[in-house]
C-alpha positions as CSV (number, residue, x, y, z in Angstrom):
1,X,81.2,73.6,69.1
2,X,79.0,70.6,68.2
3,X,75.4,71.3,66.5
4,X,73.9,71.0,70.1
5,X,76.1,73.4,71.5
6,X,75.5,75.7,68.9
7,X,71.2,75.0,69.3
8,X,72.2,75.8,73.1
9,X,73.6,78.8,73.0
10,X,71.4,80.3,70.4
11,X,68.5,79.4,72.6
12,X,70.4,80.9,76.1
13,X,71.1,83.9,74.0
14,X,66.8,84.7,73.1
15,X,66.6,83.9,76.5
16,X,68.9,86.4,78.2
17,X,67.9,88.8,75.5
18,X,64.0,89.1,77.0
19,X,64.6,87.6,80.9
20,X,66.4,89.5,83.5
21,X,66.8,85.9,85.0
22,X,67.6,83.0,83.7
23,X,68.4,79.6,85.5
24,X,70.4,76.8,83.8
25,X,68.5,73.2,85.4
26,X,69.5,69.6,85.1
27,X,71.1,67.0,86.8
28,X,74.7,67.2,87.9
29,X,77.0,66.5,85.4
30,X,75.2,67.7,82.7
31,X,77.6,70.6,81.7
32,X,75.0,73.3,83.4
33,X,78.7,75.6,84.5
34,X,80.1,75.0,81.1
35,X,77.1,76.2,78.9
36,X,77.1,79.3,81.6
37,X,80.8,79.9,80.9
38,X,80.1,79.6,77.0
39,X,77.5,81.8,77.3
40,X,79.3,84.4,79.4
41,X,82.2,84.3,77.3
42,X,79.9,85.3,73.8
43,X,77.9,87.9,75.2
44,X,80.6,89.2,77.2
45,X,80.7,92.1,74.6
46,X,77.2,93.2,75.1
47,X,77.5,94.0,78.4
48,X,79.3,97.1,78.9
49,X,80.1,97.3,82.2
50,X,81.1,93.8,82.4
51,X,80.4,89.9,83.6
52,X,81.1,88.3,86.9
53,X,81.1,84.8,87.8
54,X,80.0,83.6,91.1
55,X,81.2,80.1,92.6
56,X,78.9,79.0,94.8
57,X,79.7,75.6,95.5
58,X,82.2,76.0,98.3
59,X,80.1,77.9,100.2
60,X,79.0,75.8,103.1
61,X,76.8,78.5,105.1
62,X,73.6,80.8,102.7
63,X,74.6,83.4,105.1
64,X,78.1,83.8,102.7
65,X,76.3,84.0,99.1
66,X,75.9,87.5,98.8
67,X,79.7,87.9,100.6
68,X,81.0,85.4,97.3
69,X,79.3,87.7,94.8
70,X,80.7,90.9,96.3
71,X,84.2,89.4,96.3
72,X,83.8,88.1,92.7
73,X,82.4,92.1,91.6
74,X,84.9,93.7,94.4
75,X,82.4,95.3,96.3
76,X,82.8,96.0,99.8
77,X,80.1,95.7,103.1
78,X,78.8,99.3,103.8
79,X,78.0,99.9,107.2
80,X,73.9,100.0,107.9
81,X,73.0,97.9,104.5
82,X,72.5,94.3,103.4
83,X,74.8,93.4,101.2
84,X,72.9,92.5,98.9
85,X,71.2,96.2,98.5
86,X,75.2,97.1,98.5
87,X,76.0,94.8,95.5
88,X,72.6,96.4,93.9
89,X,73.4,100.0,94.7
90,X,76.7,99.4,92.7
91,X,75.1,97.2,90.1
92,X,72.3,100.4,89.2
93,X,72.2,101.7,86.0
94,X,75.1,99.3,84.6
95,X,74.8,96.5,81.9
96,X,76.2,93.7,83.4
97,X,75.8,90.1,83.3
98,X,76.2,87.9,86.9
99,X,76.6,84.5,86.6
100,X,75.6,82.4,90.2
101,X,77.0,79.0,89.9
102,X,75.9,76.0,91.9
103,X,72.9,77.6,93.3
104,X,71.5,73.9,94.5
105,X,72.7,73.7,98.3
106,X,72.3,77.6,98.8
107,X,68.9,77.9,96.7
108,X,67.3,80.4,99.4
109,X,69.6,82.8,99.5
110,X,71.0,82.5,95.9
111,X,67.2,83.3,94.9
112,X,67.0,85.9,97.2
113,X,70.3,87.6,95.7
114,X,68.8,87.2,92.7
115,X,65.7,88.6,93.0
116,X,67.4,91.5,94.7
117,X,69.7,92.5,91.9
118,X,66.6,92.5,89.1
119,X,64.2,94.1,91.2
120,X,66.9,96.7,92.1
121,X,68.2,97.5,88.7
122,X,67.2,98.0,85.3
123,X,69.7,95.9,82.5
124,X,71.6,93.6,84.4
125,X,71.0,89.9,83.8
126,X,71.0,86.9,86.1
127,X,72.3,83.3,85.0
128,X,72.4,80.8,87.2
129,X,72.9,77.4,87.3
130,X,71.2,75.0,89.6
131,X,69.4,71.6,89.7
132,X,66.4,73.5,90.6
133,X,64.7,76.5,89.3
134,X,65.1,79.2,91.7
135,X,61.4,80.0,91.8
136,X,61.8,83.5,91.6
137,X,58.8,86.0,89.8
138,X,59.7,86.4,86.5
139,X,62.6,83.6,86.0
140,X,63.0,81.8,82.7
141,X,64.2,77.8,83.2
142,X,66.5,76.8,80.5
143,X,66.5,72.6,80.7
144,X,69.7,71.1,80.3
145,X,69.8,68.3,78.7
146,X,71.9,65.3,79.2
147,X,75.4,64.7,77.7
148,X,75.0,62.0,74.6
149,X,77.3,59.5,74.7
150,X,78.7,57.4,71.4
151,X,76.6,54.0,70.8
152,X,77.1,51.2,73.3
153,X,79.5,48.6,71.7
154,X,81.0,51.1,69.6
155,X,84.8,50.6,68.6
156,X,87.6,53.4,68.8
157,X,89.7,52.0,66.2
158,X,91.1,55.0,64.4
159,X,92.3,58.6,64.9
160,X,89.3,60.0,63.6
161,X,87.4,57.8,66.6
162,X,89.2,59.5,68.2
163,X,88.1,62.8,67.0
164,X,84.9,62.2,67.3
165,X,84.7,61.3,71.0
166,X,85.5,65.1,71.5
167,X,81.9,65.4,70.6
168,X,80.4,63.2,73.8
């Protein structure tokens, strides 16, 4: 883990430790999903009752968001409720950690999920990951920031070069 990383995660760690939501921002590219996955994978352990993580980027239609969430946590559609209130109702009174992934092209409904599951329970933690906040009461934005990249010009002439590249 470079110094940067390490900055990263400390910082997404405080966060998580005081917000019930947190939302990963920045440009595509800029390794939004892998700092989530990091993050995810080093708190795992203080969350009792687990982590799940949410792909949302094949989802074409907002209608399916809550549907990829209850397949990720194995929760099935009860008759007479939103799923959402479902994926709540079995969420209350755990300590669990959902990760929603590639919130961008399904921002409405993603923040509405969202919003659901803190409203609705009383330690579970939201991180998502989107170019956009997802404006919802009570959301802390984490800025991600660009990938550096080694100097322009600069020469790869040895092994340890190529070491160092692992860093960019």
């Amino acid at each position: 883990m470079s110094p940067d990383d390490a900055i990263e995660m400390a910082d997404l760690k405080r966060l998580l430790a005081t917000a019930r939501l947190v939302t990963l921002t920045g440009i595509g590219g800029t390794g939004k999903t892998r700092l989530a996955l990091q993050a995810a994978a080093a708190l795992v352990d203080d969350f009792a009752d687990g982590a799940w993580f949410v792909d949302l980027a094949p989802i074409v239609d907002p209608a399916l968001v809550a549907q990829a969430a209850a397949s990720a946590m194995g929760v099935a559609e009860q008759p007479g409720r939103t799923l959402a209130a479902t994926l709540a109702e079995h969420l209350r009174g755990k300590r669990a950690l959902v990760v929603l992934d590639n919130c961008e092209h399904v921002i409405e409904a993603a923040a509405a999920l969202a919003a659901e599951l803190v409203r609705s329970t009383a330690d579970v933690r939201v991180l998502a990951t989107s170019r956009e906040a997802l404006g919802v009461a009570g959301e802390a934005n984490y800025a991600v920031s660009t990938l550096s990249v080694p100097e322009v010009g600069a020469a790869v002439a040895t092994a340890a070069d190529l070491q160092a590249l692992t860093q960019y």
